[in-house]
Gaussian input, Z-matrix of N, CA and C with variables (Angstrom, degrees):
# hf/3-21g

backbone

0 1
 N
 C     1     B1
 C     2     B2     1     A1
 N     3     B3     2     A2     1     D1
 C     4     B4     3     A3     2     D2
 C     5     B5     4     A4     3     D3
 N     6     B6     5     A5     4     D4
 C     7     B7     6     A6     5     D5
 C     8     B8     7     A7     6     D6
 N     9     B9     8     A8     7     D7
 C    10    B10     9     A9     8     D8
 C    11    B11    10    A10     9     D9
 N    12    B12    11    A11    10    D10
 C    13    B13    12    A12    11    D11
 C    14    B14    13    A13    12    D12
 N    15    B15    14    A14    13    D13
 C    16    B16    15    A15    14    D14
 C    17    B17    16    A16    15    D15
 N    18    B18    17    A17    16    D16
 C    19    B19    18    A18    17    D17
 C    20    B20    19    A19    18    D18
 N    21    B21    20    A20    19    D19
 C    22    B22    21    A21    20    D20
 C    23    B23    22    A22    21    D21
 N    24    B24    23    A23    22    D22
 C    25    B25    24    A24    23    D23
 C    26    B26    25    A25    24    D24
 N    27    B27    26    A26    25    D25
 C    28    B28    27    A27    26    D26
 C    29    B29    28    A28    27    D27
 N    30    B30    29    A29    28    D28
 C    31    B31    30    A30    29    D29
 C    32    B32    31    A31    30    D30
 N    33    B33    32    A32    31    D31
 C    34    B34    33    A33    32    D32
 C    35    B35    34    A34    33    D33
 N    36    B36    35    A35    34    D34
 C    37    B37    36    A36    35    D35
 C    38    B38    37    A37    36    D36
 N    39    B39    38    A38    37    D37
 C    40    B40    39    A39    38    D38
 C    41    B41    40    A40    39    D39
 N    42    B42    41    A41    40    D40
 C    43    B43    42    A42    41    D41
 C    44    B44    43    A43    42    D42
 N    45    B45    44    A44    43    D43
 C    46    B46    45    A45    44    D44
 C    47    B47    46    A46    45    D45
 N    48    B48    47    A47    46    D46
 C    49    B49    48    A48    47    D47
 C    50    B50    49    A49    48    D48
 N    51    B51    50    A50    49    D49
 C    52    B52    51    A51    50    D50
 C    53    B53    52    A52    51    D51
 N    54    B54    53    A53    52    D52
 C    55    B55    54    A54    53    D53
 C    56    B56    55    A55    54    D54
 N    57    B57    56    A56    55    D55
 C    58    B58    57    A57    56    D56
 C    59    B59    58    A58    57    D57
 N    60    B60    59    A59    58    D58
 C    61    B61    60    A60    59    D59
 C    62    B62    61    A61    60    D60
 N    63    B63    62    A62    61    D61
 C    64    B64    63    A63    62    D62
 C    65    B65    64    A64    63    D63
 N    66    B66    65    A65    64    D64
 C    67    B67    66    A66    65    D65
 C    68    B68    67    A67    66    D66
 N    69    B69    68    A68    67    D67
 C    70    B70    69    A69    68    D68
 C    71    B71    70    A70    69    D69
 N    72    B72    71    A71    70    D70
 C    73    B73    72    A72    71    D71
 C    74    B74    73    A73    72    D72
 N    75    B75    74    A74    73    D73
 C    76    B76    75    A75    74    D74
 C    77    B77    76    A76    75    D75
 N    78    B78    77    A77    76    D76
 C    79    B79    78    A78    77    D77
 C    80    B80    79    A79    78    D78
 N    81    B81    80    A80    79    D79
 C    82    B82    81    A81    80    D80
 C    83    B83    82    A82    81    D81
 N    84    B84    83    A83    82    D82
 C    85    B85    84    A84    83    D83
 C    86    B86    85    A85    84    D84
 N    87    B87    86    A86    85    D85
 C    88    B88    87    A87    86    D86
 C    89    B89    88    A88    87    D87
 N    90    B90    89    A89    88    D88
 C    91    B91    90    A90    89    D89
 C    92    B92    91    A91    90    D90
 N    93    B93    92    A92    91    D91
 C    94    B94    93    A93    92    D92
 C    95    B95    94    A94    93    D93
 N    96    B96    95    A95    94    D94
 C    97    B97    96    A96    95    D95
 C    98    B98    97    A97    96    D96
 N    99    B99    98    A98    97    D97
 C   100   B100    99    A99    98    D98
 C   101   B101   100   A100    99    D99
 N   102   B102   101   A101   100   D100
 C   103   B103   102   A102   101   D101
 C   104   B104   103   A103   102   D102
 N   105   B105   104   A104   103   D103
 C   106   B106   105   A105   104   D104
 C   107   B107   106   A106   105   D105
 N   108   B108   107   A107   106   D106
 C   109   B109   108   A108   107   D107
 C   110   B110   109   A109   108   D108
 N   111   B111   110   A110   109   D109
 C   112   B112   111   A111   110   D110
 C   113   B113   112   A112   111   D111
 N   114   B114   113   A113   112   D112
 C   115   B115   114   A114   113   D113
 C   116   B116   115   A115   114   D114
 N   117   B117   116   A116   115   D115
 C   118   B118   117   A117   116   D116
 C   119   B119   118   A118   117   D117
 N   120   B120   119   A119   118   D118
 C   121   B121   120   A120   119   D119
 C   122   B122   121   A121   120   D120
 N   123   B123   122   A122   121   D121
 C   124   B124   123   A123   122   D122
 C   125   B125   124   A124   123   D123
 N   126   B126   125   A125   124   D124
 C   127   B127   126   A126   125   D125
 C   128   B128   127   A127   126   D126
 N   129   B129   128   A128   127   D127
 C   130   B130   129   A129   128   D128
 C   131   B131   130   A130   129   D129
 N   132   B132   131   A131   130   D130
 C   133   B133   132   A132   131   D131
 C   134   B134   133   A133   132   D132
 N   135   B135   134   A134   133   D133
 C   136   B136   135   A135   134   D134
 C   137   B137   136   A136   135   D135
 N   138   B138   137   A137   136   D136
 C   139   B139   138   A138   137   D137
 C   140   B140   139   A139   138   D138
 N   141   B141   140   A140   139   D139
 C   142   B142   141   A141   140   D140
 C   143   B143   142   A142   141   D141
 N   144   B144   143   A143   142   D142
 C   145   B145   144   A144   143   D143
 C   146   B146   145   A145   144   D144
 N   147   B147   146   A146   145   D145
 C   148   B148   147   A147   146   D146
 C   149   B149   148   A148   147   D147
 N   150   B150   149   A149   148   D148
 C   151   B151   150   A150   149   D149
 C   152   B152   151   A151   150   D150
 N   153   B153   152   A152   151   D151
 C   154   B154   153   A153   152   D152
 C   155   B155   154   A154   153   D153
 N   156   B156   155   A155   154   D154
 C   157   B157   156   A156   155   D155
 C   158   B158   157   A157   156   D156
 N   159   B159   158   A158   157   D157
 C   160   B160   159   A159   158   D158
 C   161   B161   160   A160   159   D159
 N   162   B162   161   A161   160   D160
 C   163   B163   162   A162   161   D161
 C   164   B164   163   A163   162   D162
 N   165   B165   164   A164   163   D163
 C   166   B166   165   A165   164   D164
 C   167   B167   166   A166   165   D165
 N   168   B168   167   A167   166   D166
 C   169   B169   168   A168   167   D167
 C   170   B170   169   A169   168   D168
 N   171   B171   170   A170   169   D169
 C   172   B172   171   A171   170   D170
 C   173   B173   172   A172   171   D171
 N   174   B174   173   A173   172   D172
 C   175   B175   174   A174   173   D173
 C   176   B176   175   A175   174   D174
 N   177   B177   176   A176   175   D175
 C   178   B178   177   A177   176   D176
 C   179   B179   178   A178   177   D177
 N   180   B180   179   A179   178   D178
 C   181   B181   180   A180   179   D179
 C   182   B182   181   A181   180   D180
 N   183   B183   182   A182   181   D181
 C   184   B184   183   A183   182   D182
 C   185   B185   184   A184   183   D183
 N   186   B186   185   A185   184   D184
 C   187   B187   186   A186   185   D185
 C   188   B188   187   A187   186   D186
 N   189   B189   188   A188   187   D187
 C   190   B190   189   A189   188   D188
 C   191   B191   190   A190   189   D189
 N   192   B192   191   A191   190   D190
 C   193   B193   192   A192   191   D191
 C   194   B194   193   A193   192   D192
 N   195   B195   194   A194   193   D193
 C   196   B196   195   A195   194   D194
 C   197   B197   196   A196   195   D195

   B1=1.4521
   B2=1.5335
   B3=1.1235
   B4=1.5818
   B5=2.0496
   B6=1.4132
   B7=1.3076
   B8=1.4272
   B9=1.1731
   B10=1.9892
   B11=1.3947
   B12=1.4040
   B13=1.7462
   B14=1.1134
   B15=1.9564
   B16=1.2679
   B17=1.3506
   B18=1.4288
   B19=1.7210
   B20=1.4573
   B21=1.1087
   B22=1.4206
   B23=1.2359
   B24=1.3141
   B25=1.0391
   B26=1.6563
   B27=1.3831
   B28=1.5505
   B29=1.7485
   B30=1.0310
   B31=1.8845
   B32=1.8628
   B33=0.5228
   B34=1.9973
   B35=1.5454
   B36=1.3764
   B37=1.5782
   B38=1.7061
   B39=1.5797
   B40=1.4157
   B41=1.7436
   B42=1.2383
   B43=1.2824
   B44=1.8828
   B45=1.4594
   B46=1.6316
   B47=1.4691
   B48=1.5735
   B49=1.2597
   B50=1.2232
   B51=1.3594
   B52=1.6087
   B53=1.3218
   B54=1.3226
   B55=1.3400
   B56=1.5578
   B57=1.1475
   B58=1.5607
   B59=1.5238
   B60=0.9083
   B61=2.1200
   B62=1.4965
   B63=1.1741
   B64=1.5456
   B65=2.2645
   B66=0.7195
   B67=1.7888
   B68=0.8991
   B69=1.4491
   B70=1.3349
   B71=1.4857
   B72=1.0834
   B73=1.5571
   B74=1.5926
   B75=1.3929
   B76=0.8750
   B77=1.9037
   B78=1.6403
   B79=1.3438
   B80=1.7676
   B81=1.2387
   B82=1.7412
   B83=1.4904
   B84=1.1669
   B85=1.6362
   B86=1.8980
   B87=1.3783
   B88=1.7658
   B89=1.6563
   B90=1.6062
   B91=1.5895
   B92=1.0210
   B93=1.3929
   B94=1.4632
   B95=1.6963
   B96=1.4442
   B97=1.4503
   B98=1.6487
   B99=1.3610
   B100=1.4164
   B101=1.5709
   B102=1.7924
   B103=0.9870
   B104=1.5838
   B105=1.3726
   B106=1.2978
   B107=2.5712
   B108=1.4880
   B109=1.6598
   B110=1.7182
   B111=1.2944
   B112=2.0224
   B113=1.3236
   B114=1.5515
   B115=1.0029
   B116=1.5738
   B117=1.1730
   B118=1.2082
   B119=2.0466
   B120=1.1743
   B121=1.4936
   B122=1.4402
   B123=0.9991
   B124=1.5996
   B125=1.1021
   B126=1.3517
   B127=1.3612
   B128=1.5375
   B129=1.0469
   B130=1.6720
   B131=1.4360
   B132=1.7997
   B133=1.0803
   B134=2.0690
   B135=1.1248
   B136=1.5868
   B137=1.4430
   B138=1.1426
   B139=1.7536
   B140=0.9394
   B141=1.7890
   B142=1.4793
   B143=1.9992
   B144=1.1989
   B145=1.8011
   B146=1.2873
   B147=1.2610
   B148=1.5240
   B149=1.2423
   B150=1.7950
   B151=1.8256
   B152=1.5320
   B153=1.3438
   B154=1.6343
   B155=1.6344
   B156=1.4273
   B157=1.9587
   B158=1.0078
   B159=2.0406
   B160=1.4443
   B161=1.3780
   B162=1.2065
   B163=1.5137
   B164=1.4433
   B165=1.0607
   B166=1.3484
   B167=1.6656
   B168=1.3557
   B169=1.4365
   B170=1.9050
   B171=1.0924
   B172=1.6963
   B173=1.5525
   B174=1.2368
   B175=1.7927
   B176=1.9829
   B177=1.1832
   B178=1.8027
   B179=1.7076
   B180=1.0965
   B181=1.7062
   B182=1.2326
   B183=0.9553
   B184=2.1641
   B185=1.6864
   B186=1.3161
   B187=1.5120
   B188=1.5153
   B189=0.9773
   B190=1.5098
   B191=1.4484
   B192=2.0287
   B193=1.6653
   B194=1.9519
   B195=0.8443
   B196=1.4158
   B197=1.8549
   A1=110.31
   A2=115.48
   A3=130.77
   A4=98.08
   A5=128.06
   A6=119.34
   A7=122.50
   A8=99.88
   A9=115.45
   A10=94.32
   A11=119.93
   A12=116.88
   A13=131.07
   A14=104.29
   A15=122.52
   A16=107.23
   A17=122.71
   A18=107.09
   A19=104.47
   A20=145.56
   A21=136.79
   A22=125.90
   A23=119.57
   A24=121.92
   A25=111.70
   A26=93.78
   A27=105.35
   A28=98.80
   A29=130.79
   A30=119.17
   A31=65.13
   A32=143.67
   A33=154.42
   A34=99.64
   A35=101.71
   A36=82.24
   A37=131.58
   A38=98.70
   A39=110.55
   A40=117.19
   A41=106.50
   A42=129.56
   A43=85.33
   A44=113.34
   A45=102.63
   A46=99.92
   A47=122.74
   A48=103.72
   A49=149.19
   A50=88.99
   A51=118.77
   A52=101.66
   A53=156.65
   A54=165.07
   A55=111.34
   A56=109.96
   A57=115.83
   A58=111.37
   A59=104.75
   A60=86.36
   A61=119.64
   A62=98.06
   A63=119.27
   A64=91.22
   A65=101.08
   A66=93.50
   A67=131.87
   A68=153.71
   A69=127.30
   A70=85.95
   A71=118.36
   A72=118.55
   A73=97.24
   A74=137.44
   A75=134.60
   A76=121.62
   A77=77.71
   A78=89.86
   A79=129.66
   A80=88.36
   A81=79.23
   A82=108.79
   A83=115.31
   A84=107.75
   A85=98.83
   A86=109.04
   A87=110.19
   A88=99.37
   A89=106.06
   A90=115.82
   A91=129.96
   A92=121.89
   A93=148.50
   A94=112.79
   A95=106.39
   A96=113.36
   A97=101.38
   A98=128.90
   A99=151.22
   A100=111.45
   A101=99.22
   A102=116.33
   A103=144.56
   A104=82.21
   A105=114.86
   A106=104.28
   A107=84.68
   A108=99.13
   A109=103.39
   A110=98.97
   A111=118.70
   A112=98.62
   A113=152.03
   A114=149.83
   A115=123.83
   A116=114.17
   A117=130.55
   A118=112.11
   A119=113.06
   A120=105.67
   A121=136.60
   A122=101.74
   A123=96.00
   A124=105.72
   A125=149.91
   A126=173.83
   A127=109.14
   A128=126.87
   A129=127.31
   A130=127.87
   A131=106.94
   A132=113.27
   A133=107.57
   A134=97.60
   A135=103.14
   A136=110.40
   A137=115.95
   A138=107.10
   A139=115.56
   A140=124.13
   A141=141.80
   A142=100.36
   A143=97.96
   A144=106.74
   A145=118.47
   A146=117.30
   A147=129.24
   A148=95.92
   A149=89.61
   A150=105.80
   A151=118.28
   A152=120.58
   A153=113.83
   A154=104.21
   A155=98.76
   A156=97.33
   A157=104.94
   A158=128.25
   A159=119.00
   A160=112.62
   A161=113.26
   A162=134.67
   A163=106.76
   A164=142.25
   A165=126.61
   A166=87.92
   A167=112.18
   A168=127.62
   A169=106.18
   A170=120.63
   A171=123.75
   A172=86.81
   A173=109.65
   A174=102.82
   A175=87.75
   A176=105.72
   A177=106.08
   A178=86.73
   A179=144.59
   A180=126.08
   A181=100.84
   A182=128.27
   A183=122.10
   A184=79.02
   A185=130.10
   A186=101.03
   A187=100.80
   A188=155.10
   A189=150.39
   A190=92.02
   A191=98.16
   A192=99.51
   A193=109.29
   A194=90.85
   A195=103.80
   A196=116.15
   D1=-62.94
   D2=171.88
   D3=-36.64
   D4=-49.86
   D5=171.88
   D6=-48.89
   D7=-38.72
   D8=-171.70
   D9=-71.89
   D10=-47.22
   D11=-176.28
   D12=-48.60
   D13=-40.15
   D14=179.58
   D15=-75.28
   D16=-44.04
   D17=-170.67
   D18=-84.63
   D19=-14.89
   D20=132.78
   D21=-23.38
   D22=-37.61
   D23=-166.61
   D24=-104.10
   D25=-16.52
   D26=177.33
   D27=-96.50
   D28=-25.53
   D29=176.78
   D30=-76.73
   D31=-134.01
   D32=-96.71
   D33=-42.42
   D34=-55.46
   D35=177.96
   D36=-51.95
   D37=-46.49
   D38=165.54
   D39=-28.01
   D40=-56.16
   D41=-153.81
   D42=-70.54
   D43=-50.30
   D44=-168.23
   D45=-82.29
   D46=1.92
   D47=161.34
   D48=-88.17
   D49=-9.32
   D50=178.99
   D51=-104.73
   D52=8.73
   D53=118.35
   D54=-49.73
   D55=-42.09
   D56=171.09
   D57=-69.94
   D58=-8.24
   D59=-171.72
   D60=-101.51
   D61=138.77
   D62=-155.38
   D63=-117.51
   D64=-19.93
   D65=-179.56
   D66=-160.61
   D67=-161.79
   D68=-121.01
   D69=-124.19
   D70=-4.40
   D71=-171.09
   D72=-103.58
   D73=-29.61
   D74=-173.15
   D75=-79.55
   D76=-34.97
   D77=160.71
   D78=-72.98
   D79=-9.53
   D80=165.53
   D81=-106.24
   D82=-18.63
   D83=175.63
   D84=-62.31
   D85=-45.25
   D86=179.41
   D87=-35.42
   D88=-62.97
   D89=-171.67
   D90=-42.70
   D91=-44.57
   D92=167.32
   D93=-53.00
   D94=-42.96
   D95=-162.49
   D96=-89.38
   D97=-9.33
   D98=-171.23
   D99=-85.39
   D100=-42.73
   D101=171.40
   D102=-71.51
   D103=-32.88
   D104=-170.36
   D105=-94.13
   D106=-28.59
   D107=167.75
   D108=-61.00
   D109=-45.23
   D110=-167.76
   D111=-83.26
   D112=-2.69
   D113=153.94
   D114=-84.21
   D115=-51.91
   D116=176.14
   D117=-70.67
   D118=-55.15
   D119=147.76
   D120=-77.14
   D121=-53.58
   D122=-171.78
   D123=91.19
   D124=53.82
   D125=-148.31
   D126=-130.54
   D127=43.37
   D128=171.97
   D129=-6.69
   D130=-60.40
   D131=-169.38
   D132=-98.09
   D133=-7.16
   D134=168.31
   D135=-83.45
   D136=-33.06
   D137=-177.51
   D138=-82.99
   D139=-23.24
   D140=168.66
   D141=-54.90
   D142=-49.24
   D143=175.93
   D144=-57.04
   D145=-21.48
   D146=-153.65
   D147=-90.30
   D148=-69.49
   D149=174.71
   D150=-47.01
   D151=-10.77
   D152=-171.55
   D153=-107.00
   D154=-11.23
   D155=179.03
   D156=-108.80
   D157=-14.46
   D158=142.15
   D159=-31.34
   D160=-85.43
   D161=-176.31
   D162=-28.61
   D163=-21.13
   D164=-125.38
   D165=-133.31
   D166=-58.08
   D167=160.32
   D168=-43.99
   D169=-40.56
   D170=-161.13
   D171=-75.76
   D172=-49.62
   D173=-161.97
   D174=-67.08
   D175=-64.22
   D176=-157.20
   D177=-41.02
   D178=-35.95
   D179=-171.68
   D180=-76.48
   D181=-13.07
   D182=-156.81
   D183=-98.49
   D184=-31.68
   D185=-151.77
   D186=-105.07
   D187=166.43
   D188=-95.49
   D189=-171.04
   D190=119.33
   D191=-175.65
   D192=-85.03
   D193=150.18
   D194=-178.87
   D195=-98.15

């Protein structure tokens, strides 16, 4: 149980870390920490999640608010 708590607790942070990034450097610390979530669990379909709100966050900064 105590395992399930921790990677819970590690996708959420993930998730506000990659919500936090503002630049190109931050975005690789996100990458790193995604990676490093997908190493330490082994969570397939969570790092697949991670990697798609990376992505998702990278484009919403590239494109230009109006």
């Amino acid at each position: 149980m105590g395992d399930l708590i921790r990677k819970i607790s590690a996708k959420s942070k993930a998730f506000h870390v990659i919500e936090s990034c503002t630049s190109g450097d931050h975005f690789s610390g996100a990458e790193r920490y995604v990676e490093l979530y997908n190493k330490e669990f082994e969570d397939f379909l969570g790092y697949n999640e991670l990697k798609r709100e990376l992505q998702r966050v990278r484009i919403e900064s590239l494109t230009p608010s109006r």
